[in-house]
mmCIF file of the N, C-alpha and C atoms, coordinates in Angstrom:
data_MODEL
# 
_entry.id   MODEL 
# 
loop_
_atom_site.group_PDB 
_atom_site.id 
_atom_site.type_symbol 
_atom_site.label_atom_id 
_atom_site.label_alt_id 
_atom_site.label_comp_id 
_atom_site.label_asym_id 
_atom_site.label_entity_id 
_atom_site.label_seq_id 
_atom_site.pdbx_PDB_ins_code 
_atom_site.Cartn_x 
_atom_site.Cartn_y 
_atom_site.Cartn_z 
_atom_site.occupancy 
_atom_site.B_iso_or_equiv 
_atom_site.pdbx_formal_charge 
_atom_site.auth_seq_id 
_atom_site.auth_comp_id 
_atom_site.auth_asym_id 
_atom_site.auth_atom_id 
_atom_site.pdbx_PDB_model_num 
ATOM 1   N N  . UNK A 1 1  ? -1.745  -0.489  25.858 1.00 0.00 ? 1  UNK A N  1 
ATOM 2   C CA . UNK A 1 1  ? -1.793  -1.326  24.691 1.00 0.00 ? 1  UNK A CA 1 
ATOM 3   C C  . UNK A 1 1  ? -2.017  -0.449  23.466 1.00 0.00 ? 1  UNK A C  1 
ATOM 4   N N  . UNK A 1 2  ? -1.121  -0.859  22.834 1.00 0.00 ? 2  UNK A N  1 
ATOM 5   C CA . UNK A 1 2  ? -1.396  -0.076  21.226 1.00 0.00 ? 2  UNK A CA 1 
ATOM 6   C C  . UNK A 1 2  ? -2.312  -1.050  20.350 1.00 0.00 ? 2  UNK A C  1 
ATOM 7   N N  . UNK A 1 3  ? -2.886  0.162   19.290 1.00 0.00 ? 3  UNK A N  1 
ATOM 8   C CA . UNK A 1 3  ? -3.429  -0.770  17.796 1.00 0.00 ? 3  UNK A CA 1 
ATOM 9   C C  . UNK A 1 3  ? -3.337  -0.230  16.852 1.00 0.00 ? 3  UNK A C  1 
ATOM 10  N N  . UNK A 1 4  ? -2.704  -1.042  16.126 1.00 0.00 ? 4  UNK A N  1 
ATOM 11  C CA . UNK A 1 4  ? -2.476  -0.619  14.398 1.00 0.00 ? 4  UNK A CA 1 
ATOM 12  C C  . UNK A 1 4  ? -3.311  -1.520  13.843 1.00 0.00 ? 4  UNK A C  1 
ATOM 13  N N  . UNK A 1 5  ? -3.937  -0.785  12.666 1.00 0.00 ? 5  UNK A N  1 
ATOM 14  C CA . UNK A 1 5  ? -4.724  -1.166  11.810 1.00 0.00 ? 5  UNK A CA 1 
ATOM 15  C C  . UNK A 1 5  ? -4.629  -1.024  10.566 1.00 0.00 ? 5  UNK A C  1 
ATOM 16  N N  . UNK A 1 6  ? -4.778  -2.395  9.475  1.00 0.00 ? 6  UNK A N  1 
ATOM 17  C CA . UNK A 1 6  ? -3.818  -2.183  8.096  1.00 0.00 ? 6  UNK A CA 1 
ATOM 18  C C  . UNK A 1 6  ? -4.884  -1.683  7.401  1.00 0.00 ? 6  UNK A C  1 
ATOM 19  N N  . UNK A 1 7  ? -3.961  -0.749  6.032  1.00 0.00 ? 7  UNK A N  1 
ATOM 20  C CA . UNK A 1 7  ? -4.466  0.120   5.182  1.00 0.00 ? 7  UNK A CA 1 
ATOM 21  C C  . UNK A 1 7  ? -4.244  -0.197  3.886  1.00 0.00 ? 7  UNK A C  1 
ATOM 22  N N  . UNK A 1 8  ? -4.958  -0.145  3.024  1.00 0.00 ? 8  UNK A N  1 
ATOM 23  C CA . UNK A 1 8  ? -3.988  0.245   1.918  1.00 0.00 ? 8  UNK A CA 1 
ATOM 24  C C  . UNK A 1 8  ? -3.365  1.306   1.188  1.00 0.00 ? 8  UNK A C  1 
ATOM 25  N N  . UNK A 1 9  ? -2.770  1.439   0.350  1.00 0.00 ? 9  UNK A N  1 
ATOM 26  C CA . UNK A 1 9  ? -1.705  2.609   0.026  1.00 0.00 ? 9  UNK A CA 1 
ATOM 27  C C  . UNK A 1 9  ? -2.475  3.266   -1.244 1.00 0.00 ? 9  UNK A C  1 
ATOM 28  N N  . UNK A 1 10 ? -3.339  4.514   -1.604 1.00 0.00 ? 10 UNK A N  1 
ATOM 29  C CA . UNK A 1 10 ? -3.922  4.436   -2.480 1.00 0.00 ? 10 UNK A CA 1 
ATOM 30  C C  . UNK A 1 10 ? -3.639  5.427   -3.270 1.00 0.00 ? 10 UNK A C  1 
ATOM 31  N N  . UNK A 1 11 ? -2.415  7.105   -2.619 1.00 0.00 ? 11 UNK A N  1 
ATOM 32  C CA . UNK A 1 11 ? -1.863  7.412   -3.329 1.00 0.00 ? 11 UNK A CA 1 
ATOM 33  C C  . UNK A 1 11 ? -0.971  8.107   -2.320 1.00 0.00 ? 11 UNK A C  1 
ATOM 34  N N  . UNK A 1 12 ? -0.005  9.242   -3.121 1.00 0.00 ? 12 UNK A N  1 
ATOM 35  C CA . UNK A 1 12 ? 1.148   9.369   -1.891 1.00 0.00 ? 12 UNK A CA 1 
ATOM 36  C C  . UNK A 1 12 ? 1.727   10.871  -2.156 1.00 0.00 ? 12 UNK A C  1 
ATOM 37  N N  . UNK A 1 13 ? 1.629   11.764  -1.355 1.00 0.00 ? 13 UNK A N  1 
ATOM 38  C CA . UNK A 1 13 ? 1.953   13.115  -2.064 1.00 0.00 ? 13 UNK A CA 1 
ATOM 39  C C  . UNK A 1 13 ? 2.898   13.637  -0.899 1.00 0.00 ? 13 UNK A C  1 
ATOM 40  N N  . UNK A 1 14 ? 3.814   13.658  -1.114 1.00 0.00 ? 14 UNK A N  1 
ATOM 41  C CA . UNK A 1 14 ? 4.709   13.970  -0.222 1.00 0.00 ? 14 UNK A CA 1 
ATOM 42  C C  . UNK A 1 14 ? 4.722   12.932  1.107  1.00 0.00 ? 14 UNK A C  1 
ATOM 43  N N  . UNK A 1 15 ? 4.397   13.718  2.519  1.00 0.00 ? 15 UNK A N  1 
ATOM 44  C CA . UNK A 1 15 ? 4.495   12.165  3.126  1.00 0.00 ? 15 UNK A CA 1 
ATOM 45  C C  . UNK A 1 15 ? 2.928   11.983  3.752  1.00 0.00 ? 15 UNK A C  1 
ATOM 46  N N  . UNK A 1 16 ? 2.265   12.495  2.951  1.00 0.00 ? 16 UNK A N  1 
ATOM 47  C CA . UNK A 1 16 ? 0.995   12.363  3.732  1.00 0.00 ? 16 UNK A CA 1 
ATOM 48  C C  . UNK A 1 16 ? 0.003   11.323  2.140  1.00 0.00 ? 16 UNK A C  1 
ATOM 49  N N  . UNK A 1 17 ? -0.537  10.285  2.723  1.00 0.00 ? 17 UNK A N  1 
ATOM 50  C CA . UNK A 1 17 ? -0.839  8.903   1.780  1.00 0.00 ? 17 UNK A CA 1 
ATOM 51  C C  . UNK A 1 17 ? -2.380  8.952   2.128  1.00 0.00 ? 17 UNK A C  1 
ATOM 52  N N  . UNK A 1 18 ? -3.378  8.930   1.455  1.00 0.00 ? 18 UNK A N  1 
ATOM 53  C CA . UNK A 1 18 ? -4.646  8.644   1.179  1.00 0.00 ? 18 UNK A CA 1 
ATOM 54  C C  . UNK A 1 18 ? -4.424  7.051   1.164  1.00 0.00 ? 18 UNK A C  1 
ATOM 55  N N  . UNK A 1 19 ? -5.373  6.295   2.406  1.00 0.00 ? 19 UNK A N  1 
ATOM 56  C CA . UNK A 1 19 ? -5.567  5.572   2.488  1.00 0.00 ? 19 UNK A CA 1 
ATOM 57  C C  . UNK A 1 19 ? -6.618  4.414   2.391  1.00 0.00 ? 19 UNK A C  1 
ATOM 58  N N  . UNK A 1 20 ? -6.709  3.169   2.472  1.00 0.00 ? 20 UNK A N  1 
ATOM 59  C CA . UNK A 1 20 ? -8.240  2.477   2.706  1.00 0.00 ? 20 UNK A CA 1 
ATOM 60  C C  . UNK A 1 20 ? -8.251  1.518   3.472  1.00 0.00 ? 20 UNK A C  1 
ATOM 61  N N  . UNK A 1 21 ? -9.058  1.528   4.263  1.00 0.00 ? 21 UNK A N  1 
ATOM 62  C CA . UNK A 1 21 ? -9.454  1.136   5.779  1.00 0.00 ? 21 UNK A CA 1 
ATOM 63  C C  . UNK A 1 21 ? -10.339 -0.521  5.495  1.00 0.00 ? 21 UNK A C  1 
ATOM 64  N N  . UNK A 1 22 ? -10.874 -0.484  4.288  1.00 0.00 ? 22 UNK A N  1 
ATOM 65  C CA . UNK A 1 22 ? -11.935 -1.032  3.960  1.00 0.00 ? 22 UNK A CA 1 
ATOM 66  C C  . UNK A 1 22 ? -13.487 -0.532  4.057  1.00 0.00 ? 22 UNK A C  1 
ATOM 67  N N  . UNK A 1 23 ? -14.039 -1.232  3.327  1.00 0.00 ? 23 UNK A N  1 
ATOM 68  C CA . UNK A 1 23 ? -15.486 -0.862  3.527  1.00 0.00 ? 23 UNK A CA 1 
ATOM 69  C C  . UNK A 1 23 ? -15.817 0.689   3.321  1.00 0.00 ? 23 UNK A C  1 
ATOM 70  N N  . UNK A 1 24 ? -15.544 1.119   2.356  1.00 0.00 ? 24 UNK A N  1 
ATOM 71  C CA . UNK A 1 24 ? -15.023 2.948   2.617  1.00 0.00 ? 24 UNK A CA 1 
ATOM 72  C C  . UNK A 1 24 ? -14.701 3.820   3.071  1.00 0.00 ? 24 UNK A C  1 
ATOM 73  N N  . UNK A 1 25 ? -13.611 3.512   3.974  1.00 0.00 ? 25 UNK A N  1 
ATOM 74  C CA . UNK A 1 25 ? -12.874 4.476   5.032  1.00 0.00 ? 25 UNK A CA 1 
ATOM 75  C C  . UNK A 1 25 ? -11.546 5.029   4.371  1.00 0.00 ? 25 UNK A C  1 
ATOM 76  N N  . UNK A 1 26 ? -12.059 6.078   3.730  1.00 0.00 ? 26 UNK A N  1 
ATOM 77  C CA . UNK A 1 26 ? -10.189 6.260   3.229  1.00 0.00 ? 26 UNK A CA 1 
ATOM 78  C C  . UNK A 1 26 ? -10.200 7.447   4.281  1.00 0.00 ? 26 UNK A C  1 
ATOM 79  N N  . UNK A 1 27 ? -9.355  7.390   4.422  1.00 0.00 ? 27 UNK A N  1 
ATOM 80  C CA . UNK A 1 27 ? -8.367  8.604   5.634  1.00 0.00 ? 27 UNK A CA 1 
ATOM 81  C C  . UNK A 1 27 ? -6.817  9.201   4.759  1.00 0.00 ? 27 UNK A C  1 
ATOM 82  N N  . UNK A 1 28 ? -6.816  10.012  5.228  1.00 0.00 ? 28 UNK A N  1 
ATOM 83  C CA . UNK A 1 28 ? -5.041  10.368  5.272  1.00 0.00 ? 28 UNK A CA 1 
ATOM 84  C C  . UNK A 1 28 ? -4.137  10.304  6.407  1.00 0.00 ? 28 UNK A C  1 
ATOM 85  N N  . UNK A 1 29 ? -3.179  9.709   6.024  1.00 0.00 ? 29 UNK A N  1 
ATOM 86  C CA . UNK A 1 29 ? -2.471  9.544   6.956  1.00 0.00 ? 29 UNK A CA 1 
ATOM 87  C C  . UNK A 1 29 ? -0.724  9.669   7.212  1.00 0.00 ? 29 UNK A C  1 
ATOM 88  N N  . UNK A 1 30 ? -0.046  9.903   7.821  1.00 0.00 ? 30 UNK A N  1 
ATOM 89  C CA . UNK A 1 30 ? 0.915   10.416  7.534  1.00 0.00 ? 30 UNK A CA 1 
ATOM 90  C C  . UNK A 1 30 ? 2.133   9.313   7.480  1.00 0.00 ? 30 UNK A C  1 
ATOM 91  N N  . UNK A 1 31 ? 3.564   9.170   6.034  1.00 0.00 ? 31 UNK A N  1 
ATOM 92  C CA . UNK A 1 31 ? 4.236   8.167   6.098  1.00 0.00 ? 31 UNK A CA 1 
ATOM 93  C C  . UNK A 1 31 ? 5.294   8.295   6.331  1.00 0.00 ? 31 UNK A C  1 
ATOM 94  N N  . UNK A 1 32 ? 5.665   9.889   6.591  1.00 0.00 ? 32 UNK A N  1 
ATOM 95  C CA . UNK A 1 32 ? 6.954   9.775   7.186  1.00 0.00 ? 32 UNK A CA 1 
ATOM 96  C C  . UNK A 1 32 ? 7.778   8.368   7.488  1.00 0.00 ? 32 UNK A C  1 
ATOM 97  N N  . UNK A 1 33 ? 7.470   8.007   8.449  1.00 0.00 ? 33 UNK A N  1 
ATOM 98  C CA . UNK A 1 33 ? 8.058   6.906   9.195  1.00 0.00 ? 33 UNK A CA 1 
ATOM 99  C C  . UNK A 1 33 ? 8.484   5.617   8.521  1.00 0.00 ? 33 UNK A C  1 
ATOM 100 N N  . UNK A 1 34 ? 8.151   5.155   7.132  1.00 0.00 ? 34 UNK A N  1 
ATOM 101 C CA . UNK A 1 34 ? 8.104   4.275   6.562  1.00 0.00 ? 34 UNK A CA 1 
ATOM 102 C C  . UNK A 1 34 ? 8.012   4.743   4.363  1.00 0.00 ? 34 UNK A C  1 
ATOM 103 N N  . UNK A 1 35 ? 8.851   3.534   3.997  1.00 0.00 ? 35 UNK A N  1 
ATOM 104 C CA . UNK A 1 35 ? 8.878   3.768   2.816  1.00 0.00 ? 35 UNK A CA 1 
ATOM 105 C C  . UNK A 1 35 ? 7.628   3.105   2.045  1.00 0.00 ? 35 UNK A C  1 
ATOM 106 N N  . UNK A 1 36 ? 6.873   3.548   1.984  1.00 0.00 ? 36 UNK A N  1 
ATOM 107 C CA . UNK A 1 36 ? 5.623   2.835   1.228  1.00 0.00 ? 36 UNK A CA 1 
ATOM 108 C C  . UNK A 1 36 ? 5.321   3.320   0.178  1.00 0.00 ? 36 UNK A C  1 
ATOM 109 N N  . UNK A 1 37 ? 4.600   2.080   -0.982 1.00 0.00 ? 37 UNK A N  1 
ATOM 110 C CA . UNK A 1 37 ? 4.408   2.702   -2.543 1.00 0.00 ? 37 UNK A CA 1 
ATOM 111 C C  . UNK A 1 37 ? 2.977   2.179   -2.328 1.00 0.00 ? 37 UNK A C  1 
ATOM 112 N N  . UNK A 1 38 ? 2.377   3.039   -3.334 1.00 0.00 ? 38 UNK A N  1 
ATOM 113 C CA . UNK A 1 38 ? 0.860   3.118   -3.376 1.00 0.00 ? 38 UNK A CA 1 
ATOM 114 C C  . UNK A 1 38 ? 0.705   1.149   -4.131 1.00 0.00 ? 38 UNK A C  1 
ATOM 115 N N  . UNK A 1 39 ? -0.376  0.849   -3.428 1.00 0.00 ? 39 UNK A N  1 
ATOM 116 C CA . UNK A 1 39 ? -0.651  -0.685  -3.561 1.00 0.00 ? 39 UNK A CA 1 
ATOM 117 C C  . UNK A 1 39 ? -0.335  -1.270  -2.482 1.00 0.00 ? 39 UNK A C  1 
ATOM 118 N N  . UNK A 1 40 ? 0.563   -0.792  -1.458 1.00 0.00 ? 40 UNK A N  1 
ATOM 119 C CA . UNK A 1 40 ? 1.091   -1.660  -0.377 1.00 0.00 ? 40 UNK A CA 1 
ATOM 120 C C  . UNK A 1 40 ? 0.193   -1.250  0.820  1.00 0.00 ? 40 UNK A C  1 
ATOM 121 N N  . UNK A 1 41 ? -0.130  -2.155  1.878  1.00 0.00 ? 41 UNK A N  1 
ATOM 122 C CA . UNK A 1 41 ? -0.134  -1.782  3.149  1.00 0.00 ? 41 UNK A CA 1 
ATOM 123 C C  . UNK A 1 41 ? 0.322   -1.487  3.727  1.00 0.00 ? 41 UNK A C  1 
ATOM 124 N N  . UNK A 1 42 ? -0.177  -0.659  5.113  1.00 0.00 ? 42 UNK A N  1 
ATOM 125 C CA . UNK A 1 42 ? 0.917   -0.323  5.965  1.00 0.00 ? 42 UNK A CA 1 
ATOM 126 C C  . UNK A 1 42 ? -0.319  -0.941  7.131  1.00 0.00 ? 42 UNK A C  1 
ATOM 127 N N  . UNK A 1 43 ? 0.590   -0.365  8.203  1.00 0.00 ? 43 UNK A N  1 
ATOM 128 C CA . UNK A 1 43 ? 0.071   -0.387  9.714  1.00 0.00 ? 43 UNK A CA 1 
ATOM 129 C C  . UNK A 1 43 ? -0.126  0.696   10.338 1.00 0.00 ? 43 UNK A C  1 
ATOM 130 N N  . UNK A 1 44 ? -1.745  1.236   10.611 1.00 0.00 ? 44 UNK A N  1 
ATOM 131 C CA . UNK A 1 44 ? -1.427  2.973   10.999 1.00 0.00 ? 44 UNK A CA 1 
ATOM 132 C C  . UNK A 1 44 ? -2.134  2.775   12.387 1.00 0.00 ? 44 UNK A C  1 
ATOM 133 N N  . UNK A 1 45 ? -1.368  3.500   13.336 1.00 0.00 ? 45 UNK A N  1 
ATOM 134 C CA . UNK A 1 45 ? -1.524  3.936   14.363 1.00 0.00 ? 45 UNK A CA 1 
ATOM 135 C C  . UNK A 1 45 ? -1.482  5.195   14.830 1.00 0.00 ? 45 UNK A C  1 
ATOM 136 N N  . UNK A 1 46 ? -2.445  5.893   14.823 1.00 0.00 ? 46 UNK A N  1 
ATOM 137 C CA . UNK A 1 46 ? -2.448  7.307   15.797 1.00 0.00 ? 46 UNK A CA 1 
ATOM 138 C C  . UNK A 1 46 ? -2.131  8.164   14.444 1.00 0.00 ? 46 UNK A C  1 
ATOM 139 N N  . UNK A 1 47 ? -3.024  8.444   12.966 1.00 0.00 ? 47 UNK A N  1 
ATOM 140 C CA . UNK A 1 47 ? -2.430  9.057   11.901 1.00 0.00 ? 47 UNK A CA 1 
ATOM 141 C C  . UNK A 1 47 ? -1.202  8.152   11.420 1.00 0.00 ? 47 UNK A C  1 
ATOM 142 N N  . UNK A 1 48 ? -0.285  7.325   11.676 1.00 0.00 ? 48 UNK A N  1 
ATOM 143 C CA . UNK A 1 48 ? 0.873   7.084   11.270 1.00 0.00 ? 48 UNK A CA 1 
ATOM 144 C C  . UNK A 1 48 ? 1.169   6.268   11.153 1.00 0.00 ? 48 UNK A C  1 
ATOM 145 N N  . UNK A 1 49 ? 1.825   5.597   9.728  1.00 0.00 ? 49 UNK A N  1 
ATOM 146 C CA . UNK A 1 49 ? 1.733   4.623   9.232  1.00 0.00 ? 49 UNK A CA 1 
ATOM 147 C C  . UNK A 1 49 ? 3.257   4.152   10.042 1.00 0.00 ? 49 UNK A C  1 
ATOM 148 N N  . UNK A 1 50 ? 3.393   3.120   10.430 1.00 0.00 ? 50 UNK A N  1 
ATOM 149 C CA . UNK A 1 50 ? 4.536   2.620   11.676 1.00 0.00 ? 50 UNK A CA 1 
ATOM 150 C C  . UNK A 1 50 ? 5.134   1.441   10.929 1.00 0.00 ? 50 UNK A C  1 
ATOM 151 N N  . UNK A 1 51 ? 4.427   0.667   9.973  1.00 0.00 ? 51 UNK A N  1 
ATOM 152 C CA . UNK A 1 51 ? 5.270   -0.521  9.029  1.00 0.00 ? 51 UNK A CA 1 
ATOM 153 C C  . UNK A 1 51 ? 4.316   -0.647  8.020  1.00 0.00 ? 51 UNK A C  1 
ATOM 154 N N  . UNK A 1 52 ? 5.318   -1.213  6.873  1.00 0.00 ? 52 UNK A N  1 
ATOM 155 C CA . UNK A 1 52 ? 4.528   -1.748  5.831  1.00 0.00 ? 52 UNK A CA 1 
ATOM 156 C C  . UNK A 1 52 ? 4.101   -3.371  6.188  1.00 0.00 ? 52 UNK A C  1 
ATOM 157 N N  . UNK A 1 53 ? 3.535   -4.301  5.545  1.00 0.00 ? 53 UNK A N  1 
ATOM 158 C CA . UNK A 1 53 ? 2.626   -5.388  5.797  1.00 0.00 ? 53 UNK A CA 1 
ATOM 159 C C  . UNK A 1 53 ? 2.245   -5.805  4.742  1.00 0.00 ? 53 UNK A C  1 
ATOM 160 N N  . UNK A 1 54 ? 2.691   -7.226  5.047  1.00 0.00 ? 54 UNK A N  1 
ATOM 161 C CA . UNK A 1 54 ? 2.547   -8.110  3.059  1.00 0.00 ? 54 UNK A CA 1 
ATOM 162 C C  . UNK A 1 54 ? 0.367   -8.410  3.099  1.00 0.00 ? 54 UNK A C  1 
ATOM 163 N N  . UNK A 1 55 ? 0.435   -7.762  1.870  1.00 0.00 ? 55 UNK A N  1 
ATOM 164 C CA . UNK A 1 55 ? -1.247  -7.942  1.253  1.00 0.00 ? 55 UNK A CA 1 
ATOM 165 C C  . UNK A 1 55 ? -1.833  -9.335  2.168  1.00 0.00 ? 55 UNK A C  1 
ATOM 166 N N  . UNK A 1 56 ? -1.380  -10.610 1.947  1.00 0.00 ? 56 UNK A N  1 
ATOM 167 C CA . UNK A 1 56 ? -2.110  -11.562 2.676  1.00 0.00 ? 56 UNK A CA 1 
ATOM 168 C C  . UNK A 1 56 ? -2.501  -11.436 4.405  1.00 0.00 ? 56 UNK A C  1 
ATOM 169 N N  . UNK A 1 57 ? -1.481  -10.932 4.958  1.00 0.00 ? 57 UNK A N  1 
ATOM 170 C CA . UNK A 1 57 ? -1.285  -10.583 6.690  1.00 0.00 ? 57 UNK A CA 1 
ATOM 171 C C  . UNK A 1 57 ? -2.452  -9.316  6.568  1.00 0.00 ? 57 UNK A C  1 
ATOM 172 N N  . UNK A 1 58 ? -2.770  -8.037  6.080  1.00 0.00 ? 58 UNK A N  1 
ATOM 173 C CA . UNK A 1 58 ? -3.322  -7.245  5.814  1.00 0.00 ? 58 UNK A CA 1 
ATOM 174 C C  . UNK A 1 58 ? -4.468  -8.068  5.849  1.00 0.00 ? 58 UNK A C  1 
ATOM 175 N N  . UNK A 1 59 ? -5.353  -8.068  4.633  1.00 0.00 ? 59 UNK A N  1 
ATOM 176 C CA . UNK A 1 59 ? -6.447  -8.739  4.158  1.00 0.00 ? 59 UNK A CA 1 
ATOM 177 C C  . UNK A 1 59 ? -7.070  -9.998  4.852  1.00 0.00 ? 59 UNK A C  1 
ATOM 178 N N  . UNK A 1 60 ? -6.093  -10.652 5.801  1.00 0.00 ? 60 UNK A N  1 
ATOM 179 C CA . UNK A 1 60 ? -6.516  -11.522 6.844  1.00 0.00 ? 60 UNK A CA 1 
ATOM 180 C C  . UNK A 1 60 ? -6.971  -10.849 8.388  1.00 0.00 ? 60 UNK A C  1 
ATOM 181 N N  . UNK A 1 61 ? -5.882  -9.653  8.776  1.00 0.00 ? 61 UNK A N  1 
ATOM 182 C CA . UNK A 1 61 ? -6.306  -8.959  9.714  1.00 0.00 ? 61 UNK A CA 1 
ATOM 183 C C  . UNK A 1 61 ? -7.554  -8.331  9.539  1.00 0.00 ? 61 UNK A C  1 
ATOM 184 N N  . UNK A 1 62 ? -7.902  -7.254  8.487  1.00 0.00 ? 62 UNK A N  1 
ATOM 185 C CA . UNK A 1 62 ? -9.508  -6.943  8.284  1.00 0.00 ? 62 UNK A CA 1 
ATOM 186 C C  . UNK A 1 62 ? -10.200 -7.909  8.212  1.00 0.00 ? 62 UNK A C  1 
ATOM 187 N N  . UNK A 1 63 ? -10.131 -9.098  7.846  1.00 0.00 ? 63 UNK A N  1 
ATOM 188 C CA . UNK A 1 63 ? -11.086 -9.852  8.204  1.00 0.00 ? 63 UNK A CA 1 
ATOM 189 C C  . UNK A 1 63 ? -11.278 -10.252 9.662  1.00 0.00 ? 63 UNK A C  1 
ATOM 190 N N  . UNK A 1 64 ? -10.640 -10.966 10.257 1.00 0.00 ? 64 UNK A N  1 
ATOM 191 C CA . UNK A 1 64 ? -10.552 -11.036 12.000 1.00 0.00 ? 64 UNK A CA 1 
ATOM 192 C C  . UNK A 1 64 ? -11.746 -9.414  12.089 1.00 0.00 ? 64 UNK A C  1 
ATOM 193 N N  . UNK A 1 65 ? -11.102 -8.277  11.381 1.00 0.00 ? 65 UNK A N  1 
ATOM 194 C CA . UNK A 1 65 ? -11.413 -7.661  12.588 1.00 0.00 ? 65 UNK A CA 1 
ATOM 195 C C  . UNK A 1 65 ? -13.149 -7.094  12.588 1.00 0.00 ? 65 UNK A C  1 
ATOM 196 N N  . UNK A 1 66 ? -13.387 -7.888  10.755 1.00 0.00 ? 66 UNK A N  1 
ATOM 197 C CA . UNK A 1 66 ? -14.904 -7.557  10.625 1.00 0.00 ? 66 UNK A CA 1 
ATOM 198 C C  . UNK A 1 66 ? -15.319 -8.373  10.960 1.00 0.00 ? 66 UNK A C  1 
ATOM 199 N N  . UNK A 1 67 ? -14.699 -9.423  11.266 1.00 0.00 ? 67 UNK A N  1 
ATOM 200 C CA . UNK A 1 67 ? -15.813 -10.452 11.963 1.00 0.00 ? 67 UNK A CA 1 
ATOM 201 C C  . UNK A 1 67 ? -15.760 -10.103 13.937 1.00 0.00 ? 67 UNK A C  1 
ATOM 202 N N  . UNK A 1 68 ? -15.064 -9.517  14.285 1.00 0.00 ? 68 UNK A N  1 
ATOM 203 C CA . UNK A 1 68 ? -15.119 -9.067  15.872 1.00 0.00 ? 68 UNK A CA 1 
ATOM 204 C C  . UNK A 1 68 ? -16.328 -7.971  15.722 1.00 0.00 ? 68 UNK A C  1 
ATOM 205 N N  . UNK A 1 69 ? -16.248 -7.228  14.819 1.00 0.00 ? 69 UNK A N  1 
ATOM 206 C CA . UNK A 1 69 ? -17.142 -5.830  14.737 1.00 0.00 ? 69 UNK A CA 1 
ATOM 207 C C  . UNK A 1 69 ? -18.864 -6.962  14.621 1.00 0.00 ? 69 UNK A C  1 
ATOM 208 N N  . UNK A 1 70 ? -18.754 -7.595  13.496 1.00 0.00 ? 70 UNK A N  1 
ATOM 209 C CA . UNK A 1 70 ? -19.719 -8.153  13.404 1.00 0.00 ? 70 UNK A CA 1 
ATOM 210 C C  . UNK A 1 70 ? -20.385 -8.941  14.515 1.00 0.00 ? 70 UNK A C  1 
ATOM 211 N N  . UNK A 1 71 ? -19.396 -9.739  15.486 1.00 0.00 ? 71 UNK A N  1 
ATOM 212 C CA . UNK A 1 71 ? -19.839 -10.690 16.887 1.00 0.00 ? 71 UNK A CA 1 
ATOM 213 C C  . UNK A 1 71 ? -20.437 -9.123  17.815 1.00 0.00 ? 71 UNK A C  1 
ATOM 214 N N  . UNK A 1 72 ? -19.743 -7.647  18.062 1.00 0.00 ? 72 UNK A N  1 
ATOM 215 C CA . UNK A 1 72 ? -20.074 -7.097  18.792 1.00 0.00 ? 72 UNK A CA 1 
ATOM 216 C C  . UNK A 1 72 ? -21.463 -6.511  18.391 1.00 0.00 ? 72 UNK A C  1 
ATOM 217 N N  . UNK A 1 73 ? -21.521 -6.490  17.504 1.00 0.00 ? 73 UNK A N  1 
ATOM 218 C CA . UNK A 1 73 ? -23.354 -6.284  16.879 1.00 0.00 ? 73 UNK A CA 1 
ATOM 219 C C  . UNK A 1 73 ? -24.244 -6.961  17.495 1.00 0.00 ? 73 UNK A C  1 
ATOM 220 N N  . UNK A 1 74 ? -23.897 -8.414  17.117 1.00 0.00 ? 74 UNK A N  1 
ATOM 221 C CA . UNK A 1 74 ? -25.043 -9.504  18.187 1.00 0.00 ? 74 UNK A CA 1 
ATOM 222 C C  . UNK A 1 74 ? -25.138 -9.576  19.574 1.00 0.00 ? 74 UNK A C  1 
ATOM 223 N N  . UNK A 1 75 ? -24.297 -8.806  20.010 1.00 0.00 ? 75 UNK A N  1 
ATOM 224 C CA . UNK A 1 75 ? -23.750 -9.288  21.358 1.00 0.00 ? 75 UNK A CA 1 
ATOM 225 C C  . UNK A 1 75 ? -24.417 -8.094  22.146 1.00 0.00 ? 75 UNK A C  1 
ATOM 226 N N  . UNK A 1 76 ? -25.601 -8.948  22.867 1.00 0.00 ? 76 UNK A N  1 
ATOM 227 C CA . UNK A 1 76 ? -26.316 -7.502  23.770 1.00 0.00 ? 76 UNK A CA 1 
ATOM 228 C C  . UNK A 1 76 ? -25.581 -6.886  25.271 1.00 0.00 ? 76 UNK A C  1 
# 
């Protein structure tokens, strides 16, 4: 099973894109694979951004996924 996890696009220097994870995770990551402009999401898996992803689908997935992070906190 794979997982991609959306980012946002925060700047872009050749094909390697400074990203944000949320909550302060910027990473770099590499975009070869996809045409992305800074503001957009993508989908990164394994360093690599694999698709772009409209802002609402994005911003709904981090949520799902802070609220899973958050249930595994309580969860002894």
């Amino acid at each position: 099973m794979c997982l991609a996890v959306p980012a946002k696009v925060l700047e872009i220097e050749g094909d390697i894109a400074k990203v944000d994870f949320g909550q302060g995770i910027v990473r770099e990551v590499n975009v070869m694979l996809v045409e992305a402009q800074v503001g957009e999401y993508v989908l990164v898996h394994a360093g690599y951004a694999i698709q772009t992803i409209d802002r609402d689908a994005a911003q709904e997935t981090l949520r799902l996924w802070d609220e899973i992070l958050k249930f595994e906190q309580l969860t002894p």
